[in-house]
N, C-alpha and C positions, 0 to 999 in steps of 0.2 A: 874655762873658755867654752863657748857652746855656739854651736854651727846649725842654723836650721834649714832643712833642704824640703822643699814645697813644690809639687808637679802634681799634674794630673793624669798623668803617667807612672802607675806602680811599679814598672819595671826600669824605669828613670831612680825612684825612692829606693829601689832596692839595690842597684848599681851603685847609688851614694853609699849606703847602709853597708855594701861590701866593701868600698872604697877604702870606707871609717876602718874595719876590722885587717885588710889588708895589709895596711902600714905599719903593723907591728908587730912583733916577734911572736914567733910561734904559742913559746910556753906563757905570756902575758896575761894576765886574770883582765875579762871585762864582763859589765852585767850589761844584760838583754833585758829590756822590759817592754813587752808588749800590749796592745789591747786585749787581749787572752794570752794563758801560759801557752795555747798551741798554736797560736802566732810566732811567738818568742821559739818556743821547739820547733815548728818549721824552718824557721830561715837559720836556726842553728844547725838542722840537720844539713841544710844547704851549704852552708859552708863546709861541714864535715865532707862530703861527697866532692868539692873541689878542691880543696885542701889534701883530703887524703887520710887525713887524723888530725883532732886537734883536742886540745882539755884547755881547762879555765874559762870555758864561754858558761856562765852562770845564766839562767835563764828564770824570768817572771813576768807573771801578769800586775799590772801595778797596785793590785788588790790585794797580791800575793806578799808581796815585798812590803808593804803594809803593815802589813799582818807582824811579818818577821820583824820591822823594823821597831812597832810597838811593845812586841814581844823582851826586845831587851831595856825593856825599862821596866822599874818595879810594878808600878802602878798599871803596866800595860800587860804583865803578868797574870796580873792578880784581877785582872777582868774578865768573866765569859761573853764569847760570840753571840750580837745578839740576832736575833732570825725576826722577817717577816710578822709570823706566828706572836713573838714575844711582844714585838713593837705596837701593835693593834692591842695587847692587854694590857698592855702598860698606858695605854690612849685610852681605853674602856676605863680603868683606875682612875686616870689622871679626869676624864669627865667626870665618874660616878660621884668623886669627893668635892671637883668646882660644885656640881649641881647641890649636895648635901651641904654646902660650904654659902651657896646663893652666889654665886661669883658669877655665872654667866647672865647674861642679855641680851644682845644679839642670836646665839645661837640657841637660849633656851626651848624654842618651839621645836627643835629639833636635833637637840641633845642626848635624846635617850631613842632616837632611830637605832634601826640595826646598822645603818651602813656607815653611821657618822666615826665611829672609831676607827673604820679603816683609813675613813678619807681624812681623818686628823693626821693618823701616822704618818700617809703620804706628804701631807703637809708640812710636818714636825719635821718629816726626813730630808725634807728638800732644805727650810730654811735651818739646820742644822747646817749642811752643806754650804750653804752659801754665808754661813757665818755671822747669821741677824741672831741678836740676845732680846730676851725678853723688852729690854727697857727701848729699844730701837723700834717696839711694835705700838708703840702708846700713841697711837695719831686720833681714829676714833672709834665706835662701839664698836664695831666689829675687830679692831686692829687687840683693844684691850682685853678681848673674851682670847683672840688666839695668844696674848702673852700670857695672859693668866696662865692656861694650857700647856703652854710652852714651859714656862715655871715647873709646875707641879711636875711636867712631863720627865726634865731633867732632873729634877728630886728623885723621883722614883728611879730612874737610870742608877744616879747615883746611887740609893739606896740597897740597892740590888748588885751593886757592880758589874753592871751590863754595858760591854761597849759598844754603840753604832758605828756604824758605817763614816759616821762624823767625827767619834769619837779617835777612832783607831785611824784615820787619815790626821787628826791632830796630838795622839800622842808619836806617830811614827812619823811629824816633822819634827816637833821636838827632840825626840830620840839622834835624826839629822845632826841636829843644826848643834847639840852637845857633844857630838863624837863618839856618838854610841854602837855606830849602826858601821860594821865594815865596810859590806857591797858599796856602801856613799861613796867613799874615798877612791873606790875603782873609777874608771873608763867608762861609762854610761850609753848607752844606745835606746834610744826613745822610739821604736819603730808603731807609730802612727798610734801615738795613748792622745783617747783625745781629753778633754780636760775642759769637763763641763759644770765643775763647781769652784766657788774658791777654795774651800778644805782640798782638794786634788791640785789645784796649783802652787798650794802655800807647799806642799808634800813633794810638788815636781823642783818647787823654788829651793828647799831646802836640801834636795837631792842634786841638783847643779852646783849650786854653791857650794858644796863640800867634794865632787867630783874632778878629778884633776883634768879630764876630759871629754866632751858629751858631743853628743852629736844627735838631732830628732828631723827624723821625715814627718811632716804633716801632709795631707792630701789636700788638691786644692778647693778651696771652699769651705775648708774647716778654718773660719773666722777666729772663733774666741778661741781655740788652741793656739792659732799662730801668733794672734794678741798679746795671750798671756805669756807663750814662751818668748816672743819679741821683748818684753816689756820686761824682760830678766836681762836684757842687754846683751842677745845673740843676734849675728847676723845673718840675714835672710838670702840663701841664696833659691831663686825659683828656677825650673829646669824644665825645659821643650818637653815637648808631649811626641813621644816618637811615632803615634795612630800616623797612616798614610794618612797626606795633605788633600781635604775633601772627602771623606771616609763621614759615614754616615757615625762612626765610633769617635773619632774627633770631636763631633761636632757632638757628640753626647756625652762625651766627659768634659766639654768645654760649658756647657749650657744646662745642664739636669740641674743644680744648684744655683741658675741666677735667674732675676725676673726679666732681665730683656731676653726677649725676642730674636731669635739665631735670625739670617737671609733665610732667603729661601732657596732653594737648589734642588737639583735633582736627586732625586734618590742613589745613593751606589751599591746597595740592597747589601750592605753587612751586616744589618742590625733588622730580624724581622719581626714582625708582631703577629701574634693569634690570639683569637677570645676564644672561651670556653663555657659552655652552660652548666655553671654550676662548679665549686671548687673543684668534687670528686672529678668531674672529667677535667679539669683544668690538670688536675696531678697525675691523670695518666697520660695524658697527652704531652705533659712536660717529660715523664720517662720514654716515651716514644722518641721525641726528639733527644733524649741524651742517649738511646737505641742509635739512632740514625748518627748523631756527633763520634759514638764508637766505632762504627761501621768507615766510616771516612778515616781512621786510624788516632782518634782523640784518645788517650788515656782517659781510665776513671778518674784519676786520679789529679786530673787537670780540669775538671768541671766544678760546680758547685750549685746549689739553689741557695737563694737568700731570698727570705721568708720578714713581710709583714704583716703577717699574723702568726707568730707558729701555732699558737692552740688551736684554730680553726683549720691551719694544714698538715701538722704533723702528724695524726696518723692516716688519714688521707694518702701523705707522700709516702709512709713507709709502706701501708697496703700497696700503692702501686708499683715501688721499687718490686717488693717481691713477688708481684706476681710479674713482674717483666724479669726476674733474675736480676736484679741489678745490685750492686755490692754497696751501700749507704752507710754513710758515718756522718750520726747528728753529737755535736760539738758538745754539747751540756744534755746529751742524753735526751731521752722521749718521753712523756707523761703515759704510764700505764695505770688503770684500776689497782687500785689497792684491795685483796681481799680481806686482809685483814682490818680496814680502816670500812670496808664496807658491809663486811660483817655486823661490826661496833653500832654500825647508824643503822642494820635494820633491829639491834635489840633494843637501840632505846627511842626506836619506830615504834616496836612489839610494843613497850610500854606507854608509850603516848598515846597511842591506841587502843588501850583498852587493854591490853596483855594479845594484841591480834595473833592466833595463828597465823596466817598469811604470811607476816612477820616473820614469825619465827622461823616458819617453812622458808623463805629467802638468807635466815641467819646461817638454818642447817645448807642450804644449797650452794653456799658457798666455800667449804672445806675448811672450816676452820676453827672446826669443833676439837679439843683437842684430845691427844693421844691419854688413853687414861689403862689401868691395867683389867683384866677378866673381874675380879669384884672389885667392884664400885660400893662405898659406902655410903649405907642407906641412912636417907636424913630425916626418917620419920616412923612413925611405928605402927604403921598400918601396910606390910609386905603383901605383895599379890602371891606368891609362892608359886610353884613350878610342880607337875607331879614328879613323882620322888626319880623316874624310870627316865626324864626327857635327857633326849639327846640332839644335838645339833648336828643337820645335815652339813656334811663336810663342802658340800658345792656350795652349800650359800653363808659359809659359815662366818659369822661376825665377830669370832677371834681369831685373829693367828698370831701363833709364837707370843700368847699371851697378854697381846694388845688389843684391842676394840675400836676395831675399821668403822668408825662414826664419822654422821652417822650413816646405820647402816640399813635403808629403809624404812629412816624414820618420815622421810614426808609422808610416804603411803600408807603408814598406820595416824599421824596426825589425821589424814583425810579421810580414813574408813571408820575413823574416832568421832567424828565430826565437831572435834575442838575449833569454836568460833572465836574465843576469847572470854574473858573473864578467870579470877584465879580459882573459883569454886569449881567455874566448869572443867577448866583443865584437869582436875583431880577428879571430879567426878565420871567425865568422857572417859578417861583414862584408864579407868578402875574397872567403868563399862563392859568397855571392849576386852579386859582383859580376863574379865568373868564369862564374856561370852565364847571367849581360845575354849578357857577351861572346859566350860559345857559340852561343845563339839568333841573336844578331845575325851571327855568320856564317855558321850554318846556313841562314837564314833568306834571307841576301843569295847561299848559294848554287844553293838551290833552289826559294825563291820571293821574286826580287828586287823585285816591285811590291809585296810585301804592305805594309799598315798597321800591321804589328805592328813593323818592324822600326826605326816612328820613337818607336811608343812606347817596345819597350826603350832605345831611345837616351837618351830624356829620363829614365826610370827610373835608368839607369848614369852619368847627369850628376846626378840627384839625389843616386843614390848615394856618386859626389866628395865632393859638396859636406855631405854626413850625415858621412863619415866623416871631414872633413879638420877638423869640428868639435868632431865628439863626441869621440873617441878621446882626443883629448889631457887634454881632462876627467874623462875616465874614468882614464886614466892618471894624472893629478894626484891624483883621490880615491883612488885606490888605492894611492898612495902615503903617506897619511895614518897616522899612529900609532893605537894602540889608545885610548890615553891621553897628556893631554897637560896643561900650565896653561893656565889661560883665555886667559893674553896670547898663549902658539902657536895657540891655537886661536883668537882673533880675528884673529892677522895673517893665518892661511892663509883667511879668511872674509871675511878685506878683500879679498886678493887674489883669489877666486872669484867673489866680488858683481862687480868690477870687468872680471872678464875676460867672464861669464857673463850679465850680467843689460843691456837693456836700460836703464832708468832702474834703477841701484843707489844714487842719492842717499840714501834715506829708511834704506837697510839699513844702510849707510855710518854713517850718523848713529846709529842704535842700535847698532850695535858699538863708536862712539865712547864710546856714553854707560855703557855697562858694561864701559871700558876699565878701571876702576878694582879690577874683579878681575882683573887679569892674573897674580898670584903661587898667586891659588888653584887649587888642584887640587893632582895629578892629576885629570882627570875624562873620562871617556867621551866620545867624539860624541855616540853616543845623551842625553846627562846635558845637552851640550851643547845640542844641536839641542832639549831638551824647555824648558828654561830659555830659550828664544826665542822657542817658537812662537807663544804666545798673541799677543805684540808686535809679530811680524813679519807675521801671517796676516790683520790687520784695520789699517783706516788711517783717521781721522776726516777726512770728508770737509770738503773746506773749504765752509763756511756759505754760503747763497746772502743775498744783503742783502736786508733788510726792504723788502717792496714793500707798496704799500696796498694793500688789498684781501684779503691773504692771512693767514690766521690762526694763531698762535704755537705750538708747541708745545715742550714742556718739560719738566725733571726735578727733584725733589725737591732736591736740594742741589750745590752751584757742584761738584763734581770731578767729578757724574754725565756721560752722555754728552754732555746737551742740557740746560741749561737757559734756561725761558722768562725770559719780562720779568719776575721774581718776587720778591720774597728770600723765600729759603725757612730760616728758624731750623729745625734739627733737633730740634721740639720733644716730639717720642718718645722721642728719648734723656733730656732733661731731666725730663718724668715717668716716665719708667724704666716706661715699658709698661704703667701699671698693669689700663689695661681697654684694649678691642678701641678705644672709642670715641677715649681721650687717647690711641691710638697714630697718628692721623694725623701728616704728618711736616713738614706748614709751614702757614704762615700766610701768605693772598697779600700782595704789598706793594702802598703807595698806588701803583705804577705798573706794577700788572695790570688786567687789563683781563677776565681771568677767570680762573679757577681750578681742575684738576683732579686731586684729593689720592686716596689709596689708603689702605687699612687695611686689617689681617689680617683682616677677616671682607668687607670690602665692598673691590672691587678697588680701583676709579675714580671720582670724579665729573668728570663735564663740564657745567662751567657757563660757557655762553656770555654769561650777565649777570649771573653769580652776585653781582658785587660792581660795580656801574655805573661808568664812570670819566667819560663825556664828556658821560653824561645821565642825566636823575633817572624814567627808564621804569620800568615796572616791573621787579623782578628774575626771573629763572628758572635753574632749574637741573637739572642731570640726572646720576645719580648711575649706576655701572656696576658690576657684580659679576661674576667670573668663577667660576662654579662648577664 
């Protein structure tokens, strides 16, 4: 039996959503699936805190349960996770061999672009999703080049045993709809999963049907979920919106998602708006006022920002949280610099270049040269030598406890070397400079043996050892490197660089694995190479800090953005297909936000720290933001 409860009112959805859990006995096993697992953990913790104690509230995000539900099947087993990263080289593949094959036509002028593999994948991944097969695509040239594509795409999958996103939402209905999957057979709670493909409805479909009892809030305006779960033969009940009658909040949960036109009315000033010049100040001035929401006695932890764009706001927001003090929790974590991915791209920058110092001076300035012990083994048989007496100043000493603090000084010997690039000069600057330490050092010990200069060039000619016995061979190796090459030579010689060269190369490692599966393509340039990386390698999602009370959520419009908050967010811009500025906001908060802040082409942001109340029936407020 399945019961679907539809308001525009979250704390109406959430009333039902307790209703559901209420009526039955304490120690009763039921699963929570939410738009995020920390949707589903919220409103479970909620319950906990009324209740008093409780166990058997099983909790997931429907991605999550997915996963598990495919997991107990053989073949769901026996497939790896496939990532972003993998799905774009398996599209690179699946092009490289149509064009070696002559299959495409339409798309041939523009098949061997850089950006076309991503924008296949996006495409392969949608119509995956919505469950079109190659032979469904045969209308005309262009429909026949995407099946072809499509074909080979899923060969390759299969081939690899990689499952998508399409994959693992249709092995884990199956899994359903056999008996395989316990959580099914429990008590079901659907709190606001919206359900924007058919693979996630045939998954939702198979997970009721096997449920002995369900119950799903949908928010109002999320069409094609209420559709779909309608159309499984539950009945719809819809619930008053509890906003005071004529409330500027009303009237915007009632009209943000449709194309007619509200009355007109006076303002009752609940819901305010500001511009700002320029994101940066739009994101301090949004901490100002959740300053001021504190001040009037708003918990943090009853606010929220809901972000459409996170990559152009999120560190914008978190610089301004801390510089106001403000306690921040972004839901899927924050994109921070990878050092180690940005290391990788300036050394085969340095070799694109020419072997650039410059280069390498950014490769060294980055820390990630790694830990190596007092002798270094030397790779060649021409040693600068050291006089027999040197000693290293203890103040600036470049080992301790037998390790070698790298590096240590080396940009400013690269500069006083004046290494500009090439692999002769490198060795030759290098050698230079280090005959010239020598010189001084015994000019110096012959004619003024007390000077203080004579321990600095010492440690400068031990630094310089220690620069040369590292770099040279690297430089050596890149310059070794072909013009051109196939993916697979140019990932192995990039596994092997990462591993000799890089501090932590685990994460680099791991995205060379994942677009192992263009190894046959090419010919292609380093340069073609190192471009087709960098975005991937230059930025690393930082891992999420856990939800602390007090501290207020921040978030993004839809589950693949950087961050998303406690929300389900339907992409409900796409579904009216843009018509006005107004129906182009991009979600709807779910019953377990706590606030809400959405974006449109004409008005950037709103921040509503009470926009939609969840724990109490206060009045609402809201504040809306524009960037002009």
């Amino acid at each position: 039996m399945l019961r679907i409860v539809t308001s525009s009112s979250a704390a109406a959805r959430l009333n039902a959503a307790r209703t559901f859990l209420a009526g039955r006995p304490a120690a009763s096993e039921l699963v929570i699936v939410g738009a995020s697992r920390g949707a589903a953990d919220d409103f479970a913790r909620a319950i906990a805190r009324r209740a008093g104690a409780t166990f058997g509230l099983t909790r997931f995000s429907l991605t999550e349960l997915a996963a598990k539900a495919a997991a107990s099947r053989v073949e769901g087993a026996r497939r790896a996770r496939g990532t972003d990263a993998g799905a774009e080289a398996i599209a690179a593949r699946a092009i490289f061999e149509a064009i070696g094959a002559g299959e495409l036509a339409y798309f041939a002028p523009v098949a061997t672009l850089p950006g076309f593999p991503k924008a296949l994948a996006r495409t392969l991944h949608e119509l995956r999703l919505a469950g079109i097969t190659p032979s469904s695509l045969v209308l005309d040239s262009r429909s026949v080049d995407i099946a072809t594509l499509l074909t080979r795409f899923e060969a390759q999958l299969a081939a690899a045993s990689v499952a998508d996103r399409a994959a693992l939402l249709q092995l884990a209905a199956d899994a359903c709809r056999s008996g395989d999957v316990r959580w099914a057979r429990l008590p079901i709670l659907l709190l606001d999963v919206p359900l924007d493909s058919r693979a996630e409805q045939e998954f939702v479909a198979a997970l009721v049907h096997q449920s002995s009892d369900a119950l799903a809030t949908v928010p109002d305006g999320d069409r094609f979920t209420l559709d779909a779960l309608a159309a499984l033969g539950g009945t719809v009940d819809t619930l008053a919106d509890d906003a005071e009658a004529g409330s500027d909040l009303l009237n915007l949960r009632r009209f943000v998602f449709k194309a007619e036109r509200p009355a007109e009315r006076e303002r009752a000033g609940d819901v305010a708006l500001f511009s700002a010049p320029g994101e940066g100040r739009e994101s301090v001035e949004i901490v100002r006022r959740i300053l001021d929401e504190a001040a009037r006695g708003v918990p943090f932890d009853e606010m929220a920002v809901f972000l459409r764009t996170p990559k152009q706001y999120l560190g914008l927001l978190e610089h301004a949280c801390a510089r106001g003090d403000v306690p921040a929790y972004f839901d899927r974590g924050t994109r921070r610099p990878d050092p180690a991915g940005r290391a990788f791209i300036a050394l085969l920058s340095c070799a694109v270049d020419g072997l650039s110092a410059k280069r390498f001076d950014e490769y060294l300035s980055l820390g990630q040269v790694p830990q190596v012990g007092e002798e270094l083994a030397r790779r060649d048989d021409t040693p600068i030598g050291l006089p027999a007496d040197t000693q290293i100043d203890s103040d600036d000493d470049a080992v301790v406890a037998g390790t070698l603090r790298s590096p240590w000084k080396w940009e400013e010997l690269i500069v006083e070397s004046a290494v500009v690039g090439g692999q002769a000069r490198w060795r030759r600057r290098l050698d230079g400079l280090a005959a010239d330490y020598r010189f001084r050092i015994e000019e110096l010990q012959r004619d003024e043996p007390d000077s203080p200069r004579i321990a600095r060039y010492r440690r400068d000619l031990r630094n310089l050892v220690h620069l040369r016995d590292f770099a040279l061979p690297i430089v050596d190796e890149l310059a070794a490197w072909p013009a051109r090459a196939t993916w697979g030579e140019w990932l192995d010689r990039f596994a092997a660089l990462a591993a000799r060269a890089l501090r932590r190369p685990a994460r680099v490692l791991q995205l060379l694995a994942d677009v192992r599966p263009m190894a046959d393509v090419g010919p292609v340039t380093l340069e073609e190479a190192r471009d087709v990386l960098h975005d991937r390698l230059a930025s690393n999602a930082a891992r999420r800090r856990c939800w602390v009370s007090g501290s207020f959520g921040a978030g993004g419009t839809r589950p693949h953005d950087s961050v998303v908050s406690k929300m389900s967010t339907p992409n409900t811009n796409r579904r009216e297909g843009g018509r006005s500025a107004l129906c182009s906001f991009p979600a709807w908060p779910s019953a377990s936000s706590r606030s809400v802040r959405v974006k449109t082409r004409c008005c950037s942001t709103i921040v509503a720290p009470r926009l939609i109340p969840r724990w109490s029936a206060r009045p609402s407020g809201a504040t809306a933001s524009g960037c002009s």
